[in-house]
C-alpha positions as a Markdown table, in Angstrom:
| # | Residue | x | y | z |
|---|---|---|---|---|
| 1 | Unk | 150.2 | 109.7 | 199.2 |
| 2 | Unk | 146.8 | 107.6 | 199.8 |
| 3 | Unk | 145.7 | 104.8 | 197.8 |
| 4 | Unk | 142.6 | 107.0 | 196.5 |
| 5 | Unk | 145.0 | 110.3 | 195.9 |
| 6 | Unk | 146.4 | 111.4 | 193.0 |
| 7 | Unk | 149.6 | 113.1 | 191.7 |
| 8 | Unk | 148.5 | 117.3 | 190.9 |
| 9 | Unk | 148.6 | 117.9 | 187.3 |
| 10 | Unk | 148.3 | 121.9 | 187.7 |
| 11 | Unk | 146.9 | 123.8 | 186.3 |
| 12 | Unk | 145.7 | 124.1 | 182.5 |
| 13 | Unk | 147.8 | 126.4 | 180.0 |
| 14 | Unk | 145.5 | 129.5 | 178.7 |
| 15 | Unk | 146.4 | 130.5 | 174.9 |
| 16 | Unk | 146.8 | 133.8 | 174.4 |
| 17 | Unk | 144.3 | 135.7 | 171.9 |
| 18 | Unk | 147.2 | 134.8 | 169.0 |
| 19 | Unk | 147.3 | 131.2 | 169.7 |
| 20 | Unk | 143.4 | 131.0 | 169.7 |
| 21 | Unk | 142.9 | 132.5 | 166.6 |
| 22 | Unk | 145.2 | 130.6 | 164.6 |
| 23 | Unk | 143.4 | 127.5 | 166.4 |
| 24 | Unk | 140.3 | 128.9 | 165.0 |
| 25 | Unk | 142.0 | 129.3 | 162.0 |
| 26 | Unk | 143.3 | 126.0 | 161.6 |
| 27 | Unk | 140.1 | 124.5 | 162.0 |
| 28 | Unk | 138.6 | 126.6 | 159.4 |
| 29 | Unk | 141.0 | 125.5 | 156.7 |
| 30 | Unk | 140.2 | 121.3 | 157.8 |
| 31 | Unk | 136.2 | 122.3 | 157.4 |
| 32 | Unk | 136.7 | 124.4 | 153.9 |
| 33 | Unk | 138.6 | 121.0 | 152.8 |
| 34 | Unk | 135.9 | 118.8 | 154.5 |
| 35 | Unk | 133.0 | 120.7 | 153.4 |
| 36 | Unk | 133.9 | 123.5 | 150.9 |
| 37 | Unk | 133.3 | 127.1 | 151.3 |
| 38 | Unk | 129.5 | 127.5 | 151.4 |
| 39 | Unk | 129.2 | 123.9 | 153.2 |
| 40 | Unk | 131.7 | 125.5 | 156.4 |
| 41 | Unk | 130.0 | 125.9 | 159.7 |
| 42 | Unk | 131.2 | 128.0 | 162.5 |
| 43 | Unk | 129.3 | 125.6 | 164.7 |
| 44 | Unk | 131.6 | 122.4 | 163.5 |
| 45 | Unk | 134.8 | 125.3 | 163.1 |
| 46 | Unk | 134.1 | 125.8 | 167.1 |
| 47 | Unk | 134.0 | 122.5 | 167.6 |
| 48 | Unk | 137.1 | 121.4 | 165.7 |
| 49 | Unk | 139.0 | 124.3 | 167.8 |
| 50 | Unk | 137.6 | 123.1 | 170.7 |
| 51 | Unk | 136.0 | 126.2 | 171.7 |
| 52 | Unk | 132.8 | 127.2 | 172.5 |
| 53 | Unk | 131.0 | 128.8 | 169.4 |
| 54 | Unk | 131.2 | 132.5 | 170.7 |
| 55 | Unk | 134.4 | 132.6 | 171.1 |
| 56 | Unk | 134.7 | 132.3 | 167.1 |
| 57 | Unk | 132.4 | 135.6 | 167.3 |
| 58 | Unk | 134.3 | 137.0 | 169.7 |
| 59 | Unk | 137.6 | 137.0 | 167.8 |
| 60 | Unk | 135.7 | 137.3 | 164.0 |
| 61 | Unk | 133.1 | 139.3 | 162.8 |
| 62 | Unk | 131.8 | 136.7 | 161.0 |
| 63 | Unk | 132.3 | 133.6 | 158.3 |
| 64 | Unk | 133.6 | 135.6 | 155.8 |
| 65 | Unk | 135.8 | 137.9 | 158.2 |
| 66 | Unk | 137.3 | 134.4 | 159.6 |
| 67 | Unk | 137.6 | 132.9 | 155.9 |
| 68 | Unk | 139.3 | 136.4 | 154.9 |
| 69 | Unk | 142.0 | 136.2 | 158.0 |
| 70 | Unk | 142.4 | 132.3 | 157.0 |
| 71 | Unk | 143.3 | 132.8 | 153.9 |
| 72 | Unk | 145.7 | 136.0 | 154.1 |
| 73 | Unk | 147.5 | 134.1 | 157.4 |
| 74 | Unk | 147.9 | 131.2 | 155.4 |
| 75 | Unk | 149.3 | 133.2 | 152.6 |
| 76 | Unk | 151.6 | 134.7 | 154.9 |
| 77 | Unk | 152.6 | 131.4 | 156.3 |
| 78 | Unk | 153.4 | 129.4 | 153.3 |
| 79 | Unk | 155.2 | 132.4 | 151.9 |
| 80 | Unk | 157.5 | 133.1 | 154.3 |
| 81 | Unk | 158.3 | 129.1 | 154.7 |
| 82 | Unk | 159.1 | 129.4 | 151.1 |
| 83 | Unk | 161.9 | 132.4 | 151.8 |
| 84 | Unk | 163.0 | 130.8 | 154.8 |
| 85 | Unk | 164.3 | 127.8 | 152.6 |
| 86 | Unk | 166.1 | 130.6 | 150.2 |
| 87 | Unk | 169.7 | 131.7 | 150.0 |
| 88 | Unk | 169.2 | 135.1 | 149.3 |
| 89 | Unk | 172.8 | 135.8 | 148.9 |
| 90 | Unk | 172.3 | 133.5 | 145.1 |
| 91 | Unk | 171.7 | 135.7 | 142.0 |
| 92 | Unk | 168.6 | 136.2 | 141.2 |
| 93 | Unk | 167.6 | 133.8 | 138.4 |
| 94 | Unk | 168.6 | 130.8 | 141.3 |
| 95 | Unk | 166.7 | 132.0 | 143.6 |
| 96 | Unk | 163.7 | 132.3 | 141.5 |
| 97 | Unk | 164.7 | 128.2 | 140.6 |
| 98 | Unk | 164.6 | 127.5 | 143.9 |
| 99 | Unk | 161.6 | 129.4 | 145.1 |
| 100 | Unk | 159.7 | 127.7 | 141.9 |
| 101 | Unk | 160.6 | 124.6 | 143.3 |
| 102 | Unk | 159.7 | 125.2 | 146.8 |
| 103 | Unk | 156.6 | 126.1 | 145.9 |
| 104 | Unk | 155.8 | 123.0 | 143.8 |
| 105 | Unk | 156.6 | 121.1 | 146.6 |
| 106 | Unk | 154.2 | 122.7 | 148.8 |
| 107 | Unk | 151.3 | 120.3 | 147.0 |
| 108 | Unk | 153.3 | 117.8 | 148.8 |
| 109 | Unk | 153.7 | 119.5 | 152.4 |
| 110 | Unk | 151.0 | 121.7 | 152.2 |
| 111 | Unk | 147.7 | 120.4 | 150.1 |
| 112 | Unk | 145.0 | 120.7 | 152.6 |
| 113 | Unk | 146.1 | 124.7 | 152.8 |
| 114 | Unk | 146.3 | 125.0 | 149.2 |
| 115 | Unk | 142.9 | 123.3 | 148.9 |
| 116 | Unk | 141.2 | 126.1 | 151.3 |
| 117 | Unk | 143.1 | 128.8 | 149.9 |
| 118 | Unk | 141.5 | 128.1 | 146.6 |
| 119 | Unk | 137.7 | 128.0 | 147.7 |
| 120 | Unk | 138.2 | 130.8 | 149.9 |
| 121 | Unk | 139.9 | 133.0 | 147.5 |
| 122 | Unk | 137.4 | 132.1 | 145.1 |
| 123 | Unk | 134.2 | 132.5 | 147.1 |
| 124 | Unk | 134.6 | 135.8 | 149.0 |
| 125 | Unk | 132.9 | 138.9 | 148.2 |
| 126 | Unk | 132.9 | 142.5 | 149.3 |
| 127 | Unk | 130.7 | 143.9 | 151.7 |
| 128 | Unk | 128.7 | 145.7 | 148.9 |
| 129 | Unk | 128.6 | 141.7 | 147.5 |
| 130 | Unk | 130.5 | 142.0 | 144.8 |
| 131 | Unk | 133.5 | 139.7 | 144.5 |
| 132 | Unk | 136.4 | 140.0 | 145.8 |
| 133 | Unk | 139.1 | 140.0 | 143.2 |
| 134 | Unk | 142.7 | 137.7 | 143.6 |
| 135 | Unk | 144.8 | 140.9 | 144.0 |
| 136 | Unk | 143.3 | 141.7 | 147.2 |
| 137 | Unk | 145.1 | 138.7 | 148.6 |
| 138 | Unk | 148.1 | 138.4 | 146.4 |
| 139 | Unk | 149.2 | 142.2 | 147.0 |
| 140 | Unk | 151.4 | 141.1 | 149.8 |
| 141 | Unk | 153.0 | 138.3 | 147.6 |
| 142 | Unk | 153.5 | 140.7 | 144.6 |
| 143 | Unk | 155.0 | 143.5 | 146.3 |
| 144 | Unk | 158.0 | 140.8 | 147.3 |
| 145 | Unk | 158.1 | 139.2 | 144.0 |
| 146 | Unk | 159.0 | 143.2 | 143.0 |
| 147 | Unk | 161.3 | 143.5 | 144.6 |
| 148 | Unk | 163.2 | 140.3 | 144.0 |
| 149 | Unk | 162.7 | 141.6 | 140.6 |
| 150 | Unk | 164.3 | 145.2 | 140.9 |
| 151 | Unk | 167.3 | 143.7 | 142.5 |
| 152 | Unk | 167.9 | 141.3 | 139.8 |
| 153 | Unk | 167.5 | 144.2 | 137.6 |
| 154 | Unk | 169.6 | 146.1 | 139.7 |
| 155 | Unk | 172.2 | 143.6 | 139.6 |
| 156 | Unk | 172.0 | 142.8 | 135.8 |
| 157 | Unk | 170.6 | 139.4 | 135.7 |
| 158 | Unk | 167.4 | 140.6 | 135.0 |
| 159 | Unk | 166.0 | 142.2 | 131.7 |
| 160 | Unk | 163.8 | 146.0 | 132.2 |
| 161 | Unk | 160.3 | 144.9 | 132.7 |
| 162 | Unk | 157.7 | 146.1 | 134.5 |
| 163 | Unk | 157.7 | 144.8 | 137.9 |
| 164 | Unk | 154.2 | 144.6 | 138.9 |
| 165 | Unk | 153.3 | 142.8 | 135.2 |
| 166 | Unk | 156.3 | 140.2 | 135.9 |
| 167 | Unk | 154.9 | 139.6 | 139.7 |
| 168 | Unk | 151.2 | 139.1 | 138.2 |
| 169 | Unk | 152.4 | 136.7 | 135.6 |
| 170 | Unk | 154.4 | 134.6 | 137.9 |
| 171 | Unk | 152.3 | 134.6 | 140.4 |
| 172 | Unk | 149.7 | 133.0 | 138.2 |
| 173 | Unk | 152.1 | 130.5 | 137.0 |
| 174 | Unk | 152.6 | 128.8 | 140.4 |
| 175 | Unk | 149.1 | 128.6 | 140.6 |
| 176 | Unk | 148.1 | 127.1 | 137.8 |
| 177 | Unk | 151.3 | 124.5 | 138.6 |
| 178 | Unk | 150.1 | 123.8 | 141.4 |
| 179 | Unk | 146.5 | 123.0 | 140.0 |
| 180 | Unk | 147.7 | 120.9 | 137.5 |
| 181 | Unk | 149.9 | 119.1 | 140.1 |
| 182 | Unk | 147.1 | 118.2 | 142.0 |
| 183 | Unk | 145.3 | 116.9 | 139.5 |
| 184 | Unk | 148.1 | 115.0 | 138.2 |
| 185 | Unk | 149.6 | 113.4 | 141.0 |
| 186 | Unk | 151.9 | 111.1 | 139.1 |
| 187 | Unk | 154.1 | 114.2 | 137.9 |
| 188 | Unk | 156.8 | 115.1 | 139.8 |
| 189 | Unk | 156.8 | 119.0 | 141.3 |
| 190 | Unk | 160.4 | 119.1 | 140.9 |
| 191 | Unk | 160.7 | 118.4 | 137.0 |
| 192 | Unk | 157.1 | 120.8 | 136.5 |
| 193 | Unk | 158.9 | 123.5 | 138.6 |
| 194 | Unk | 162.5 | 123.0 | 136.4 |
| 195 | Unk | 160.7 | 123.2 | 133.3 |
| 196 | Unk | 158.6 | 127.0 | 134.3 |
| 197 | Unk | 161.7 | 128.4 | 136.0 |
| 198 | Unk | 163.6 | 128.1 | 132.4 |
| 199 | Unk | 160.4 | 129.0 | 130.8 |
| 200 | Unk | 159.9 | 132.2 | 133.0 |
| 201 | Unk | 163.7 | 133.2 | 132.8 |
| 202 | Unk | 164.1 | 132.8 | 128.9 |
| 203 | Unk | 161.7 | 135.9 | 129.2 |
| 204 | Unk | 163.1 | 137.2 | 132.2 |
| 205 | Unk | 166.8 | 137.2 | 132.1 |
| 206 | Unk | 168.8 | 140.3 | 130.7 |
| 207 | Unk | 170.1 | 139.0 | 126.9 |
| 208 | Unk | 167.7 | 136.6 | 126.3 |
């Protein structure tokens, strides 16, 4: 090797189409956080992904088609790091404790994401431009809280409730949790998350 050579670094690794989008993706949650949802610019979204600007076209249809995908991807994410944490093999009411506390904690691991979620969930709107409603998003998350439900049913831990009604309800209390928890960063997600599970299963649990 010469003086003026120098060592080959090969060459660079191409993402696939998956691991570009969810750099797109990525970006798009840091600029809803930096800049809210009307303020987000596909030109700074590009740049924070390091791509050029077309390729953000070329992948999504448009702001709100890369805001929708952001936000349902996320959902997906978060929720399934959530199970992931769960011993499913616990009767029901403990894993609902646990689950409630996993997701209090996500205002810990995962505020930036719960920031976007929020303004994107919030500020989307059909094509017709009428807004899109919270189920759209949540159906995913409901149909899983459902089914948790039936088997606690099933297995007699559970009370006869409607399903869907229970999924709604709960669903709604982790979010407004996790408003109040970021707003109120001196209480502890672990207490606020003991204190809804007993509330939620004094309603919930067969006998009560």
């Amino acid at each position: 090797m010469t003086a003026t050579s120098r060592p080959s670094r090969g060459p660079r690794q191409r993402l696939s189409e998956d691991q570009r989008r969810k750099q797109i993706m990525v970006a798009a949650i840091q600029e809803v956080v930096d800049h809210g949802y009307e303020g987000a610019s596909l030109t700074r979204i590009a740049a924070r992904a390091d791509v050029a600007k077309g390729l953000v076209w070329r992948y999504f249809t448009g702001k709100d088609n890369l805001m929708e995908s952001t936000a349902k991807v996320t959902m997906e994410t978060m929720r399934q790091q959530i199970v992931d944490t769960l011993d499913l093999d616990q009767p029901v009411p403990d894993i609902i404790r646990a689950a409630l506390r996993q997701a209090a904690l996500q205002i810990l691991t995962h505020r930036d994401e719960l920031i976007a979620l929020n303004r994107i969930v919030h500020n989307l709107h059909r094509s017709d431009g009428a807004e899109r409603v919270v189920a759209d998003f949540y159906e995913e998350t409901y149909l899983g809280q459902e089914e948790l439900f039936r088997r606690g049913q099933a297995e007699g831990s559970l009370r006869d409730f409607d399903p869907r009604v229970m999924a709604v309800t709960y669903q709604g209390s982790i979010d407004i949790m996790l408003a109040y928890l970021d707003d109120h960063p001196d209480i502890d997600p672990r207490d606020y998350a003991s204190e809804l599970a007993e509330i939620l299963l004094s309603g919930m649990q067969a006998g009560s």
